[in-house]
mmCIF file of the N, C-alpha and C atoms, coordinates in Angstrom:
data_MODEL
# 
_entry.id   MODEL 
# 
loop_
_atom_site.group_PDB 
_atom_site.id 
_atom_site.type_symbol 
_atom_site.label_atom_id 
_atom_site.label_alt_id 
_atom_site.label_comp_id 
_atom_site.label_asym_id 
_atom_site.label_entity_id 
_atom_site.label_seq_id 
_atom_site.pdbx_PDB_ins_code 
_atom_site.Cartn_x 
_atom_site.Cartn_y 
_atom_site.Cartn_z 
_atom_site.occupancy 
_atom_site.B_iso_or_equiv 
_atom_site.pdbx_formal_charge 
_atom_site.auth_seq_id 
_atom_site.auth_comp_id 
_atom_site.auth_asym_id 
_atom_site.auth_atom_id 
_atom_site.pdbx_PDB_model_num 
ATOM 1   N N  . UNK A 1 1  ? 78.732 255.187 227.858 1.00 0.00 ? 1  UNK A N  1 
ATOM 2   C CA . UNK A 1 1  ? 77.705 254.822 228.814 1.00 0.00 ? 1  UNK A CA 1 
ATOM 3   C C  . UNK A 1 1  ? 76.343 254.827 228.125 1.00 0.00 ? 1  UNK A C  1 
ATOM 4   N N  . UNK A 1 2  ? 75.777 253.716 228.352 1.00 0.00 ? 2  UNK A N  1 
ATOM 5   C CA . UNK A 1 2  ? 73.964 253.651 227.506 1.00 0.00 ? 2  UNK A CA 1 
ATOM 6   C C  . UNK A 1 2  ? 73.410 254.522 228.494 1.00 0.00 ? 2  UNK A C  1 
ATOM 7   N N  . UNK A 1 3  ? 72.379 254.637 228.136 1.00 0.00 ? 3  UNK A N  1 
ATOM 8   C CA . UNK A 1 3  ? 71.033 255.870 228.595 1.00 0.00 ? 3  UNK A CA 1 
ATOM 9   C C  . UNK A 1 3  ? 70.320 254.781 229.032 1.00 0.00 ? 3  UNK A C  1 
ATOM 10  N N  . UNK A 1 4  ? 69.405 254.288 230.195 1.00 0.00 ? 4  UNK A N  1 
ATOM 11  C CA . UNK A 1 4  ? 68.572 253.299 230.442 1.00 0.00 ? 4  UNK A CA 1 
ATOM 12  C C  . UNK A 1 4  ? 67.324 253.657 230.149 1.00 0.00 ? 4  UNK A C  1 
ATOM 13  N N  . UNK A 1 5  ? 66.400 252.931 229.651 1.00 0.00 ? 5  UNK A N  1 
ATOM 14  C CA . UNK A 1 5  ? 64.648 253.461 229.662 1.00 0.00 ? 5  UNK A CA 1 
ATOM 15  C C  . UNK A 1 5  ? 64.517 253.373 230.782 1.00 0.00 ? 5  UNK A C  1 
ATOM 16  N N  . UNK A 1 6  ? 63.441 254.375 230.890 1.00 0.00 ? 6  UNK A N  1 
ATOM 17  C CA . UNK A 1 6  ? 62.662 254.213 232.146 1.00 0.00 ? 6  UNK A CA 1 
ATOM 18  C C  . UNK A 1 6  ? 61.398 253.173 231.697 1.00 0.00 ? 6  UNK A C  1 
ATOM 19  N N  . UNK A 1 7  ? 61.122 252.328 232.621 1.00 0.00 ? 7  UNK A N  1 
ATOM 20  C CA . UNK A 1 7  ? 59.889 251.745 232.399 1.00 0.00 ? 7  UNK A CA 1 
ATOM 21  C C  . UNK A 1 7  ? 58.729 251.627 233.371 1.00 0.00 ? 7  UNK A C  1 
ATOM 22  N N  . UNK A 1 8  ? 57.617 251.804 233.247 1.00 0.00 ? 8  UNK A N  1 
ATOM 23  C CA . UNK A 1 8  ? 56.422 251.839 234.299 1.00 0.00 ? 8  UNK A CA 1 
ATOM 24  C C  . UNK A 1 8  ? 56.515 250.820 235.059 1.00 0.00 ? 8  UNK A C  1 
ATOM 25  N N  . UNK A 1 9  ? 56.839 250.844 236.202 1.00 0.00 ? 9  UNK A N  1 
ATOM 26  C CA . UNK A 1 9  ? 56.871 249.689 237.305 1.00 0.00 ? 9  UNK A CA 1 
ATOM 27  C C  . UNK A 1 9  ? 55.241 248.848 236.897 1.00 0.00 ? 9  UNK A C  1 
ATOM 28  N N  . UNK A 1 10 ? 55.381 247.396 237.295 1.00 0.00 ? 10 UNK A N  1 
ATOM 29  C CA . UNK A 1 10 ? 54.554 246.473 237.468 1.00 0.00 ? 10 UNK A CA 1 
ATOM 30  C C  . UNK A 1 10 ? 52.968 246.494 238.301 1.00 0.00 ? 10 UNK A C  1 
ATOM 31  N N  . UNK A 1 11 ? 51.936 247.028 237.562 1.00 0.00 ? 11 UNK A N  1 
ATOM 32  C CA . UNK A 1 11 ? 51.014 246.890 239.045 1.00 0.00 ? 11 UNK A CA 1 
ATOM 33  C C  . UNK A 1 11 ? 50.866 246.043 239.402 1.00 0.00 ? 11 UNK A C  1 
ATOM 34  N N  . UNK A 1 12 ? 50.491 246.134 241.138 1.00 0.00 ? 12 UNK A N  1 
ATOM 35  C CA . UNK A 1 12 ? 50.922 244.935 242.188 1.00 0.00 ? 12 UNK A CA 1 
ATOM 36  C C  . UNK A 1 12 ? 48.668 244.506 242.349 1.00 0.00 ? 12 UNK A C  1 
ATOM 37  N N  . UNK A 1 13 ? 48.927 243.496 242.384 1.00 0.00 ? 13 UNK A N  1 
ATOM 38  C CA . UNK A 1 13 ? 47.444 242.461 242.526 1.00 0.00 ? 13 UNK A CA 1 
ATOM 39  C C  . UNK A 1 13 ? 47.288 242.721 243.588 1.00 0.00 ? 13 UNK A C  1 
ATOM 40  N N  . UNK A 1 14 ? 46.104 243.022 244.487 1.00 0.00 ? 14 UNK A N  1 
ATOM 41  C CA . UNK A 1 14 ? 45.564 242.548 245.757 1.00 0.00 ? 14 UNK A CA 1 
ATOM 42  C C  . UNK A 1 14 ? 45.593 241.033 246.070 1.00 0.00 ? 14 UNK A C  1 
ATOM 43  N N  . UNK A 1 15 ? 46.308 240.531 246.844 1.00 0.00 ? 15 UNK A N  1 
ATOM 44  C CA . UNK A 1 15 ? 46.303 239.160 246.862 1.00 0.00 ? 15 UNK A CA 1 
ATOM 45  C C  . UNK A 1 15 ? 45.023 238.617 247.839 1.00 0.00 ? 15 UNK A C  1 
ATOM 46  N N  . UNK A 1 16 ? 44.753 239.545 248.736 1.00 0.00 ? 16 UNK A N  1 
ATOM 47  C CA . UNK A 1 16 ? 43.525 239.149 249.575 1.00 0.00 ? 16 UNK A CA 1 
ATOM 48  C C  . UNK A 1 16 ? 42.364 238.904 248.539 1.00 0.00 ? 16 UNK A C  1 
ATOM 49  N N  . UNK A 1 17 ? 42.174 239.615 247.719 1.00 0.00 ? 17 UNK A N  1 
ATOM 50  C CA . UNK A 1 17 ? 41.146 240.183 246.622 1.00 0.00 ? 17 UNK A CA 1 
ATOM 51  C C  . UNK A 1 17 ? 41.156 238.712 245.702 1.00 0.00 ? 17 UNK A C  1 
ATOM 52  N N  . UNK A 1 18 ? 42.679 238.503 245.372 1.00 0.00 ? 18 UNK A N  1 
ATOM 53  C CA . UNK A 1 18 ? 42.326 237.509 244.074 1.00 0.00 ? 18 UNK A CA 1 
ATOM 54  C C  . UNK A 1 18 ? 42.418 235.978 244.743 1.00 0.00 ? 18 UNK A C  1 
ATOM 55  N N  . UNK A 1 19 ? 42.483 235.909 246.249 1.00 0.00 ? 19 UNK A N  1 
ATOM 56  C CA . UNK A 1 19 ? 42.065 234.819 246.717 1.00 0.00 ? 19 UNK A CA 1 
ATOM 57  C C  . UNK A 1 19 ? 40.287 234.330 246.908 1.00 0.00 ? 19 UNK A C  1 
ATOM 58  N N  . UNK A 1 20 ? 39.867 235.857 246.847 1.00 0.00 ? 20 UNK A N  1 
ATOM 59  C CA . UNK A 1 20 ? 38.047 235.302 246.741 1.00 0.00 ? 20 UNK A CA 1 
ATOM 60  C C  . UNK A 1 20 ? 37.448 235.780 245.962 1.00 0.00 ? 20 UNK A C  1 
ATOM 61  N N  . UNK A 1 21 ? 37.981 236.491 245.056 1.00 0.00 ? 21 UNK A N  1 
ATOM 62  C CA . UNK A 1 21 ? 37.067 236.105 243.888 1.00 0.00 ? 21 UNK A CA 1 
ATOM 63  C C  . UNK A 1 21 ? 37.820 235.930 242.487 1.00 0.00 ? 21 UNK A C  1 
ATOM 64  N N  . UNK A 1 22 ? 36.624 235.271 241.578 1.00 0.00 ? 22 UNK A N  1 
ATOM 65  C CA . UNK A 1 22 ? 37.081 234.846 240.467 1.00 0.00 ? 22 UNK A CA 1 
ATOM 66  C C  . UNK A 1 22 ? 36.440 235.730 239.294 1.00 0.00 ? 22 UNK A C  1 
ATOM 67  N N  . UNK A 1 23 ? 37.508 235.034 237.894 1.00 0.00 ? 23 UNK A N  1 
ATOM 68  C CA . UNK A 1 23 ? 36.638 235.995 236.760 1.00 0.00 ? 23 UNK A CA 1 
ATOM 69  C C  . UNK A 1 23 ? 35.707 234.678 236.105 1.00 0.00 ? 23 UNK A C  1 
ATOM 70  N N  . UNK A 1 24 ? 34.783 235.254 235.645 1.00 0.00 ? 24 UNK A N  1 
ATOM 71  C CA . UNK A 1 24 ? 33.146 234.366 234.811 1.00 0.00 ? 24 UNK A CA 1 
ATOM 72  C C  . UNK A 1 24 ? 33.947 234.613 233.276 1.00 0.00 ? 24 UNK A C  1 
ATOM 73  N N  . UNK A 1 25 ? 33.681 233.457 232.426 1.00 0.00 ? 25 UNK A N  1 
ATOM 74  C CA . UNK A 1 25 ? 33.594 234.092 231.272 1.00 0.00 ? 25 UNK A CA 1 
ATOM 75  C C  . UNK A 1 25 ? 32.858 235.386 230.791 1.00 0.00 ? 25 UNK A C  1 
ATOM 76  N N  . UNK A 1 26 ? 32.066 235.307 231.108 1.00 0.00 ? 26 UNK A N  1 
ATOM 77  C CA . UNK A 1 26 ? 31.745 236.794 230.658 1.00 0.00 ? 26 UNK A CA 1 
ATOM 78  C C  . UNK A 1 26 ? 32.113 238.041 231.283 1.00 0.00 ? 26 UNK A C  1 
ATOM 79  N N  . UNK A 1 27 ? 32.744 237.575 231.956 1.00 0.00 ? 27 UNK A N  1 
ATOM 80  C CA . UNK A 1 27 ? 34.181 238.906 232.421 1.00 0.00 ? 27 UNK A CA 1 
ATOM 81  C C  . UNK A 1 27 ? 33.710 239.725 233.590 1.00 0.00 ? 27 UNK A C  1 
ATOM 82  N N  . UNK A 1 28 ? 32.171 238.978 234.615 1.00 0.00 ? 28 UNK A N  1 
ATOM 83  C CA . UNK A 1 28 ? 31.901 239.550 235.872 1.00 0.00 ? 28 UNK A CA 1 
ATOM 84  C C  . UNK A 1 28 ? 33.164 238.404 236.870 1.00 0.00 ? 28 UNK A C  1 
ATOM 85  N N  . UNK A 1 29 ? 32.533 239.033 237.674 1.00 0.00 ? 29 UNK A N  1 
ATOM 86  C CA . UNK A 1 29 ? 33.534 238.653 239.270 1.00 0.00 ? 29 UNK A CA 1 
ATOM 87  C C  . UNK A 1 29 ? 32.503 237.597 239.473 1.00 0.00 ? 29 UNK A C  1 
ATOM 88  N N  . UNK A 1 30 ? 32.706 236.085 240.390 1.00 0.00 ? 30 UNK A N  1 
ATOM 89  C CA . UNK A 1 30 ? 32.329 235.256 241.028 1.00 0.00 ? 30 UNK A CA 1 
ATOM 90  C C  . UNK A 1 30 ? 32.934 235.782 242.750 1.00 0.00 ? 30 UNK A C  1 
ATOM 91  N N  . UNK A 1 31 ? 31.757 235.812 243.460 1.00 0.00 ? 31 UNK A N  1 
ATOM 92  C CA . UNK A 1 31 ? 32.271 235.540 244.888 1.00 0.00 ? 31 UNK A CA 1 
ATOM 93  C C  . UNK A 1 31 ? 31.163 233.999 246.005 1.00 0.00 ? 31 UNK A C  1 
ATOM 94  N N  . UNK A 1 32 ? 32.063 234.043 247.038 1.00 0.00 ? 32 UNK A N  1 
ATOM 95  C CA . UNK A 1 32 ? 31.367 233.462 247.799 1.00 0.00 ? 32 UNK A CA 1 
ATOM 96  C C  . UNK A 1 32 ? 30.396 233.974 249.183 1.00 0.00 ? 32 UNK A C  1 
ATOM 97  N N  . UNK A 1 33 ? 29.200 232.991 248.813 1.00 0.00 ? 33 UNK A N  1 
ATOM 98  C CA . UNK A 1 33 ? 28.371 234.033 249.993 1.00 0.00 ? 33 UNK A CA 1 
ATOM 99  C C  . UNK A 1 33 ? 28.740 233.905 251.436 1.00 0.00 ? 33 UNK A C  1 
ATOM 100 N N  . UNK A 1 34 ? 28.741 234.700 252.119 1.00 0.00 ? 34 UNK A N  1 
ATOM 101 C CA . UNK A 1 34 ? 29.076 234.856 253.955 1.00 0.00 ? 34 UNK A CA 1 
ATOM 102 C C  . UNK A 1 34 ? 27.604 234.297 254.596 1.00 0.00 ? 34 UNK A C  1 
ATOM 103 N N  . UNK A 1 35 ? 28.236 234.365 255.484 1.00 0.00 ? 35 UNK A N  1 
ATOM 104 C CA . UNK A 1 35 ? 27.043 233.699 256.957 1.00 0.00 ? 35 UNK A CA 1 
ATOM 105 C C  . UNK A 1 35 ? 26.794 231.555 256.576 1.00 0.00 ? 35 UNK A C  1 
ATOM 106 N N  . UNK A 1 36 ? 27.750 231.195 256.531 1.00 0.00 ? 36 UNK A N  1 
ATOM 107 C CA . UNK A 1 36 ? 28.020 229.453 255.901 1.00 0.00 ? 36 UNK A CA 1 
ATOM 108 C C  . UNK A 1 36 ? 29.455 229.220 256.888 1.00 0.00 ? 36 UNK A C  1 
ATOM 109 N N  . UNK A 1 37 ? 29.626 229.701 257.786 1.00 0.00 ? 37 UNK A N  1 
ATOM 110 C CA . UNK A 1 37 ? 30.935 228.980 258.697 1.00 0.00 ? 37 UNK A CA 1 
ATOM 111 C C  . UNK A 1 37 ? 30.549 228.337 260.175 1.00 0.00 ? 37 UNK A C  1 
ATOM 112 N N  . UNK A 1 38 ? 29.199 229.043 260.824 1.00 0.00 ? 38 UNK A N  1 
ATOM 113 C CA . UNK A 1 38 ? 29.332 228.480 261.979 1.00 0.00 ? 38 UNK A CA 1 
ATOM 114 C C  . UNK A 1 38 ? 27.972 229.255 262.487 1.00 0.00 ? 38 UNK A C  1 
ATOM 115 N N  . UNK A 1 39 ? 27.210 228.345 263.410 1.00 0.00 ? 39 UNK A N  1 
ATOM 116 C CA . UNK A 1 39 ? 26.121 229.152 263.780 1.00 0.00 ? 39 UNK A CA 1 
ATOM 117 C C  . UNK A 1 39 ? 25.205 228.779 262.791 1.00 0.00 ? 39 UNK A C  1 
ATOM 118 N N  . UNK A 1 40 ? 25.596 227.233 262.310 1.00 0.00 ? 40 UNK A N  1 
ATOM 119 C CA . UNK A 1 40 ? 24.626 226.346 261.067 1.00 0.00 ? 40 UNK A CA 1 
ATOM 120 C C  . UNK A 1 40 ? 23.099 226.116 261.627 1.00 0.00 ? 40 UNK A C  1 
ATOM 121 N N  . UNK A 1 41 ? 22.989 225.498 263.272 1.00 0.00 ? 41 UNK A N  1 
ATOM 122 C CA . UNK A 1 41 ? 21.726 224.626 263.067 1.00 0.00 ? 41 UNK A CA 1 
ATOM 123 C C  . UNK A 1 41 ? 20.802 225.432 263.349 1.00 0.00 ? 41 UNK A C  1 
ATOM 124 N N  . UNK A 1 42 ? 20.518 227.125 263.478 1.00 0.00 ? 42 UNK A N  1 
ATOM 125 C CA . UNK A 1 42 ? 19.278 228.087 263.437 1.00 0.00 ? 42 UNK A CA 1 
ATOM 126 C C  . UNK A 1 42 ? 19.263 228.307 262.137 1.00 0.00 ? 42 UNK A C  1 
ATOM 127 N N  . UNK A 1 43 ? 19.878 227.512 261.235 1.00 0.00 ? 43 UNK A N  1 
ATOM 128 C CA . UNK A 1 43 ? 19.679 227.906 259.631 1.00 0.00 ? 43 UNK A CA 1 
ATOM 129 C C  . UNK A 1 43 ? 19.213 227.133 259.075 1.00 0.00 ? 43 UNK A C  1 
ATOM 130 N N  . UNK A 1 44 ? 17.839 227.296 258.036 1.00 0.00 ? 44 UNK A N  1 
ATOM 131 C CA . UNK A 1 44 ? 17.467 225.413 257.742 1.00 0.00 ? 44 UNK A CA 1 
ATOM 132 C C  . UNK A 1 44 ? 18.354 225.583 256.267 1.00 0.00 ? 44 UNK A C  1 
ATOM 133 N N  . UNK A 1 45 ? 17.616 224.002 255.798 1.00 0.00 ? 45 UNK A N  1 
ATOM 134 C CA . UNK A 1 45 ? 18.409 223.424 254.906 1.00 0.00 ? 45 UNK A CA 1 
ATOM 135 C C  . UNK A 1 45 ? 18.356 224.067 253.206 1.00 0.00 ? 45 UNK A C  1 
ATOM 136 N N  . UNK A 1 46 ? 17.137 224.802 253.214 1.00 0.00 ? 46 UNK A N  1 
ATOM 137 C CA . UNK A 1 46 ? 17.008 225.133 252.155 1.00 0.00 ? 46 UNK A CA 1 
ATOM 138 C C  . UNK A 1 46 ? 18.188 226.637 252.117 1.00 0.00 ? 46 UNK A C  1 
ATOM 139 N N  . UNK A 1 47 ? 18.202 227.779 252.953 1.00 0.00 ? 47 UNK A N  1 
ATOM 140 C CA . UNK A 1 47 ? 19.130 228.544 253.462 1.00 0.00 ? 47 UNK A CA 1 
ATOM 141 C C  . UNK A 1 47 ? 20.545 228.208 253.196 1.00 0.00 ? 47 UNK A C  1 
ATOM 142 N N  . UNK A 1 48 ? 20.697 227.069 254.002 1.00 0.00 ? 48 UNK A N  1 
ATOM 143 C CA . UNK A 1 48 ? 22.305 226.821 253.833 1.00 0.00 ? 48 UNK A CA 1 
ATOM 144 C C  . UNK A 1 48 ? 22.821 226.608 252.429 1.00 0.00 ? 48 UNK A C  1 
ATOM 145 N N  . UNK A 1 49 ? 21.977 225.611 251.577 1.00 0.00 ? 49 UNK A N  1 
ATOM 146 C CA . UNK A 1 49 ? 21.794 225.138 250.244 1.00 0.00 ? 49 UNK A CA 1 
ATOM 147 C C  . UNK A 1 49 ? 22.182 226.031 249.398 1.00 0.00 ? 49 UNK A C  1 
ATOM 148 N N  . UNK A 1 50 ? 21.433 227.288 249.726 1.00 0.00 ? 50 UNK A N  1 
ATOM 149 C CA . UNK A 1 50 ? 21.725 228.460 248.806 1.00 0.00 ? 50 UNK A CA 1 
ATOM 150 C C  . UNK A 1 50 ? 22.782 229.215 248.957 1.00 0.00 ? 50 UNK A C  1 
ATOM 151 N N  . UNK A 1 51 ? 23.386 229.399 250.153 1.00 0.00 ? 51 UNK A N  1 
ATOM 152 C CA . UNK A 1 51 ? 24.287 230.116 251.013 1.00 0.00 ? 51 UNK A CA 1 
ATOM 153 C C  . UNK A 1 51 ? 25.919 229.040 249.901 1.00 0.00 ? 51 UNK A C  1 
ATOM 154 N N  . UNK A 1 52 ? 25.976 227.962 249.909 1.00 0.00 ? 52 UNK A N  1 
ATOM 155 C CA . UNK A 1 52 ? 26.335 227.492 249.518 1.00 0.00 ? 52 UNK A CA 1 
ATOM 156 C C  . UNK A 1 52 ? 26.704 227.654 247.658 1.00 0.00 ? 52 UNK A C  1 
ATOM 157 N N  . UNK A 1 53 ? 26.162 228.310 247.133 1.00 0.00 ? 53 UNK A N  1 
ATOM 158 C CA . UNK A 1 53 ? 26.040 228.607 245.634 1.00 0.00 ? 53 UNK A CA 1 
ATOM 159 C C  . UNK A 1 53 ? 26.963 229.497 245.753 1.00 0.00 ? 53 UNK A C  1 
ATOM 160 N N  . UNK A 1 54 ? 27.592 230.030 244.582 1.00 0.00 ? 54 UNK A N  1 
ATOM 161 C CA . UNK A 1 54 ? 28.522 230.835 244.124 1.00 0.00 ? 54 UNK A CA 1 
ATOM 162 C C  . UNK A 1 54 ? 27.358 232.341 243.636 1.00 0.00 ? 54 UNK A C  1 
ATOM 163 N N  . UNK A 1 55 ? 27.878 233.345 243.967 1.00 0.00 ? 55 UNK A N  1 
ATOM 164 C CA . UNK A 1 55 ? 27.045 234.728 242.909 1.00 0.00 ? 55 UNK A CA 1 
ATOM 165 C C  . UNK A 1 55 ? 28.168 235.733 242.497 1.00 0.00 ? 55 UNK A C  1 
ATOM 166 N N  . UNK A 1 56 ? 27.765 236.479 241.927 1.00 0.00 ? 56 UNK A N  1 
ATOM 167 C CA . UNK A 1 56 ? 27.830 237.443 240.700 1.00 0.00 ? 56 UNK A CA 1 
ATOM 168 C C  . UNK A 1 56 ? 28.290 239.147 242.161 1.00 0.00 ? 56 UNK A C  1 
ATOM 169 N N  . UNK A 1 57 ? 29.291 239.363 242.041 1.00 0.00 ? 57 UNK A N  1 
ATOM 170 C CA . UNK A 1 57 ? 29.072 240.542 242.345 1.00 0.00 ? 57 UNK A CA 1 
ATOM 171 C C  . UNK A 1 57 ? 28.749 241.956 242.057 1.00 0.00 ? 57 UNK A C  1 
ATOM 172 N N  . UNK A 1 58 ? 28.039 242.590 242.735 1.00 0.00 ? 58 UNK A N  1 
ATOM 173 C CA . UNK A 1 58 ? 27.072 243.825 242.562 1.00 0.00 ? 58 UNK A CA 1 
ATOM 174 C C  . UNK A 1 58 ? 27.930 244.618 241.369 1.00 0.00 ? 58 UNK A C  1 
ATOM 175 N N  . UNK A 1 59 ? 27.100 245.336 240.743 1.00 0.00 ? 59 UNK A N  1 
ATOM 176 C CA . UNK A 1 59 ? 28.082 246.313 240.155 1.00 0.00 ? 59 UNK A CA 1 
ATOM 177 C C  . UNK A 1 59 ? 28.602 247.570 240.670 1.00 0.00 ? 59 UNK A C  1 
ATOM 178 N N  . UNK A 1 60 ? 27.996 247.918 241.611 1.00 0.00 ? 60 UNK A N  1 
ATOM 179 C CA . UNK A 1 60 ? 28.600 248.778 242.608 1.00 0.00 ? 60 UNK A CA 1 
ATOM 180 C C  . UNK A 1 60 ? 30.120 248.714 242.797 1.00 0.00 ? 60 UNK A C  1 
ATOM 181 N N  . UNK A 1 61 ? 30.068 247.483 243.514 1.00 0.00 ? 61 UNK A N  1 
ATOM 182 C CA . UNK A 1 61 ? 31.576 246.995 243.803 1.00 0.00 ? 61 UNK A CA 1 
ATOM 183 C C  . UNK A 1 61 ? 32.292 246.288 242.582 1.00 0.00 ? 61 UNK A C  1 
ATOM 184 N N  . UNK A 1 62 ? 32.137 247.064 241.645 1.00 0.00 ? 62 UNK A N  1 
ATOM 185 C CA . UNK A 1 62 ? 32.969 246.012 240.695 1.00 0.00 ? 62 UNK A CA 1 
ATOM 186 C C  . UNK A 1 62 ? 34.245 247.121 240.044 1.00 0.00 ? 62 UNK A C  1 
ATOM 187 N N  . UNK A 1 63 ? 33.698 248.125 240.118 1.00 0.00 ? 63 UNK A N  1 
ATOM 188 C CA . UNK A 1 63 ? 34.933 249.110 239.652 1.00 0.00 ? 63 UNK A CA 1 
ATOM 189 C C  . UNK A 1 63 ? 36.166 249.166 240.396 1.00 0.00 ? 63 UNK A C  1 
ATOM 190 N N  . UNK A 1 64 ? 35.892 249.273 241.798 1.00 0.00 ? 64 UNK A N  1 
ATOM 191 C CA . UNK A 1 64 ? 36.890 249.055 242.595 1.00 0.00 ? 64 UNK A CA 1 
ATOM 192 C C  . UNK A 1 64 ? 37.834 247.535 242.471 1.00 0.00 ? 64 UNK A C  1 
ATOM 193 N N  . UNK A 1 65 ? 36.853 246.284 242.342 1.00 0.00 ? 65 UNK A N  1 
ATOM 194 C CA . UNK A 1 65 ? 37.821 245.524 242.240 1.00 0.00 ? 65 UNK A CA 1 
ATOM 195 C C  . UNK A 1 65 ? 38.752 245.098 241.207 1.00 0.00 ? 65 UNK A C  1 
ATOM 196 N N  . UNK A 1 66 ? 38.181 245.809 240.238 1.00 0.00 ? 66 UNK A N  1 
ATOM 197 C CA . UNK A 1 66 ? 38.870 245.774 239.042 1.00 0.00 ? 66 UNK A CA 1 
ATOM 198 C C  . UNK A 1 66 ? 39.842 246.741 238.831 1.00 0.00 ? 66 UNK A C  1 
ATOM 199 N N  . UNK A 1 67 ? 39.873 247.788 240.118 1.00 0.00 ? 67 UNK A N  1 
ATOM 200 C CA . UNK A 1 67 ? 41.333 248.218 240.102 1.00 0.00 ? 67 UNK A CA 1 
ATOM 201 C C  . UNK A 1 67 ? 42.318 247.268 241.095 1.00 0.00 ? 67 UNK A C  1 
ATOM 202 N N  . UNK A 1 68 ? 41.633 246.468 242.029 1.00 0.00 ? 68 UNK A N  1 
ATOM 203 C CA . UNK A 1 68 ? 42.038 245.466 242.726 1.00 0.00 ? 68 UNK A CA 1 
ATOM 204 C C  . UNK A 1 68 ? 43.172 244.483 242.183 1.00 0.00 ? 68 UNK A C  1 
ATOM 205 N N  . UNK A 1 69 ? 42.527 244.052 240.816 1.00 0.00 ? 69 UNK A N  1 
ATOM 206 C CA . UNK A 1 69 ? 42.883 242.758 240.316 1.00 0.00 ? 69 UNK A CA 1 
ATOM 207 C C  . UNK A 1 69 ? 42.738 243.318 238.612 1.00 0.00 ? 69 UNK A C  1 
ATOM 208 N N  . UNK A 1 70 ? 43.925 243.784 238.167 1.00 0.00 ? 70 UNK A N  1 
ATOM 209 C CA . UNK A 1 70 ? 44.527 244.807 237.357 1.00 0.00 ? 70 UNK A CA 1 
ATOM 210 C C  . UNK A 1 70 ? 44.505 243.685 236.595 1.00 0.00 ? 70 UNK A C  1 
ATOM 211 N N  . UNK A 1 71 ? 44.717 242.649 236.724 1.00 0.00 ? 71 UNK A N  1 
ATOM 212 C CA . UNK A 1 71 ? 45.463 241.361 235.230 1.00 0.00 ? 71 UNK A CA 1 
ATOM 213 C C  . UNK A 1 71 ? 44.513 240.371 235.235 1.00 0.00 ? 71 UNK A C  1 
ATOM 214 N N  . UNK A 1 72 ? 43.424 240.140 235.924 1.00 0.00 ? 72 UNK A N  1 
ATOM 215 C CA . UNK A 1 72 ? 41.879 239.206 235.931 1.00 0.00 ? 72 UNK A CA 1 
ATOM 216 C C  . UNK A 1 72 ? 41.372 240.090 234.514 1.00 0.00 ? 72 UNK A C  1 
# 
């Protein structure tokens, strides 16, 4: 009878997590900004415009997601 290894199970991805955000080459997180779904025309155009851009998330929250999204 062989002896089996034990091997470290697989860590599992947040899939909610790696549906909104992305990795930058330079190895920060990309997210998308909130308040852009509904409740547009008290918002002017320059607002939405920007709302619309991609940013950089805080570094606060970046430790956590990077236990989030183990293989990004």
């Amino acid at each position: 009878m062989v002896a089996k290894e034990s091997v470290m199970p697989k860590m599992k991805t947040r899939r909610s997590a790696a549906k909104r955000f992305s990795l930058t080459g330079s190895g920060k997180f990309k997210r998308r900004r909130q308040n852009l779904r509904h409740i547009l025309t008290k918002k002017n155009a320059k607002r939405k415009r920007r709302l619309g851009q991609s940013a950089i998330v805080d570094s606060a929250n970046e430790r956590s997601l990077r236990r989030q999204l183990p293989y990004a």
